[in-house]
C-alpha positions in Angstrom: 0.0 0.0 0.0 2.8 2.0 0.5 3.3 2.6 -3.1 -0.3 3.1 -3.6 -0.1 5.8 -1.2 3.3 7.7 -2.7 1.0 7.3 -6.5 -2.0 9.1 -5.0 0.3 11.9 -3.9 2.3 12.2 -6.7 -0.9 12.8 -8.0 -2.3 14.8 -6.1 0.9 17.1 -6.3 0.6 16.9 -10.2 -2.6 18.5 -10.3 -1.6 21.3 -7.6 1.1 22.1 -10.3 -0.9 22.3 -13.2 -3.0 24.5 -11.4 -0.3 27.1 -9.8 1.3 27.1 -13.6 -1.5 28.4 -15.2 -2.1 31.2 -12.9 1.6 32.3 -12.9 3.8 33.7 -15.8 6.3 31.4 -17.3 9.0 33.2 -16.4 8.8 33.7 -12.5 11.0 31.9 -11.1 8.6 30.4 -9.0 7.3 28.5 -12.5 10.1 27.5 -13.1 10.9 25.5 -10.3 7.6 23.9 -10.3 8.0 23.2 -14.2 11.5 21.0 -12.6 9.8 19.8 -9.9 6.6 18.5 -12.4 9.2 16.6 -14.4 10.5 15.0 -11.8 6.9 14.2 -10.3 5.6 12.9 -13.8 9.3 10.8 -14.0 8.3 9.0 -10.8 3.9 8.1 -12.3 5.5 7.2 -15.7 7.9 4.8 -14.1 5.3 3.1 -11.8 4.9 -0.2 -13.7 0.7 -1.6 -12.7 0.3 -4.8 -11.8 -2.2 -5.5 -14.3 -0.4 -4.5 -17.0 2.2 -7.5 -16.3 -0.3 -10.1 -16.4 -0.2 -12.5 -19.7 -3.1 -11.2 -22.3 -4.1 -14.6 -22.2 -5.2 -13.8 -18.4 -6.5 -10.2 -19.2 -8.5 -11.3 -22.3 -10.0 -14.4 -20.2 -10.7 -12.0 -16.9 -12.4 -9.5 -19.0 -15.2 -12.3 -21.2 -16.4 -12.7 -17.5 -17.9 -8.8 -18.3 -19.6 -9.4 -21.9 -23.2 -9.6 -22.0 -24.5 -13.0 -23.0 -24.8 -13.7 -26.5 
């Protein structure tokens, strides 16, 4: 959970930077350390590999028939 936890904030943070940057000129220097520090945040999401996503497509495809509608 631990992980799950650092994700949401990462998150979380992303968003707060989005929102400062688009209410500040992009030349302050204050933008431009939260331009670094949104690399750096979007580095650490990108690199976060989800469980799911490691599972055979065999297993994904098979999990995912449960959900169709009868025929």
């Amino acid at each position: 959970m631990i992980m799950h936890s650092k994700n949401v904030a990462d998150r979380t943070r992303l968003a707060e930077i989005d929102l400062q940057l688009t209410s500040q000129p992009e030349e302050c220097e204050a933008s431009v350390a939260l331009q670094i520090e949104r690399i750096f945040v979007k580095e650490r999401l990108d690199a976060y590999k989800y469980p799911v996503a490691t599972l055979p497509n065999e297993i994904v495809s098979e999990i995912f028939i449960h959900f169709l509608p009868p025929p």
